[in-house]
N, C-alpha and C positions, 0 to 999 in steps of 0.2 A: 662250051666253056665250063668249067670245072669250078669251083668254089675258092681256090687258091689263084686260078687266074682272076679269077673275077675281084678278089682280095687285094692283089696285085695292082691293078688297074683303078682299082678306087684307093688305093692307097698314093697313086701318083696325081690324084685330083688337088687342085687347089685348096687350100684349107678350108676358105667359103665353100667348095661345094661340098667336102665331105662334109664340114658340120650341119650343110642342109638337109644332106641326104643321112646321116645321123638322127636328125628329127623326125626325119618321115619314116624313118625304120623303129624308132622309140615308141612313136603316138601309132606304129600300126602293133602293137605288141601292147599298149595299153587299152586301145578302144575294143569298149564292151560292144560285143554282137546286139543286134535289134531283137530278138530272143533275149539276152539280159536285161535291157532297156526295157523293157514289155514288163518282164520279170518283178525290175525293180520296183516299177510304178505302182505294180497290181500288188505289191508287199503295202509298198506307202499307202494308198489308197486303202485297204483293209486297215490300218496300224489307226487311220485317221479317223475312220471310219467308228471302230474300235471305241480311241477317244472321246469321240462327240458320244455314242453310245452310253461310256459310263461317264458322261457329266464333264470331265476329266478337263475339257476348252470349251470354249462358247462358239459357235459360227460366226465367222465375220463376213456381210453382205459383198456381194461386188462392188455395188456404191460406195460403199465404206472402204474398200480395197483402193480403188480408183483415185477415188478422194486421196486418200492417205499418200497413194504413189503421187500426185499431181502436187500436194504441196512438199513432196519429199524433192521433188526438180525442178521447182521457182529456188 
């Protein structure tokens, strides 16, 4: 099947499915590779790292994370 049938065929789909199968063809053209993902973390993790280095934030404990999340979802 050739790309024009294949156009053909999902052009005759129900409007639900094409605009299902529209998403899943979007978000596979946005989603970054696990190589980028890797990429990105090892950028942040230096950037942060950096930070705390020259003074620039203070470290906040896990405790202190925790805490904070817990009375953020009472």
């Amino acid at each position: 099947m050739n790309i024009e049938q294949l156009e053909s065929e999902i052009l005759d789909l129900p409007e639900e499915e094409r605009a299902r199968l529209a998403q899943k063809l979007l978000l596979s053209l946005d989603t970054p590779s696990e190589d980028e993902i890797a990429k990105d973390w090892l950028e942040l993790a230096r950037q942060r790292a950096a930070e705390l280095d020259q003074g620039l934030v203070e470290p906040v404990s896990a405790e202190e994370v925790r805490r904070k999340a817990e009375n953020l979802l009472r």
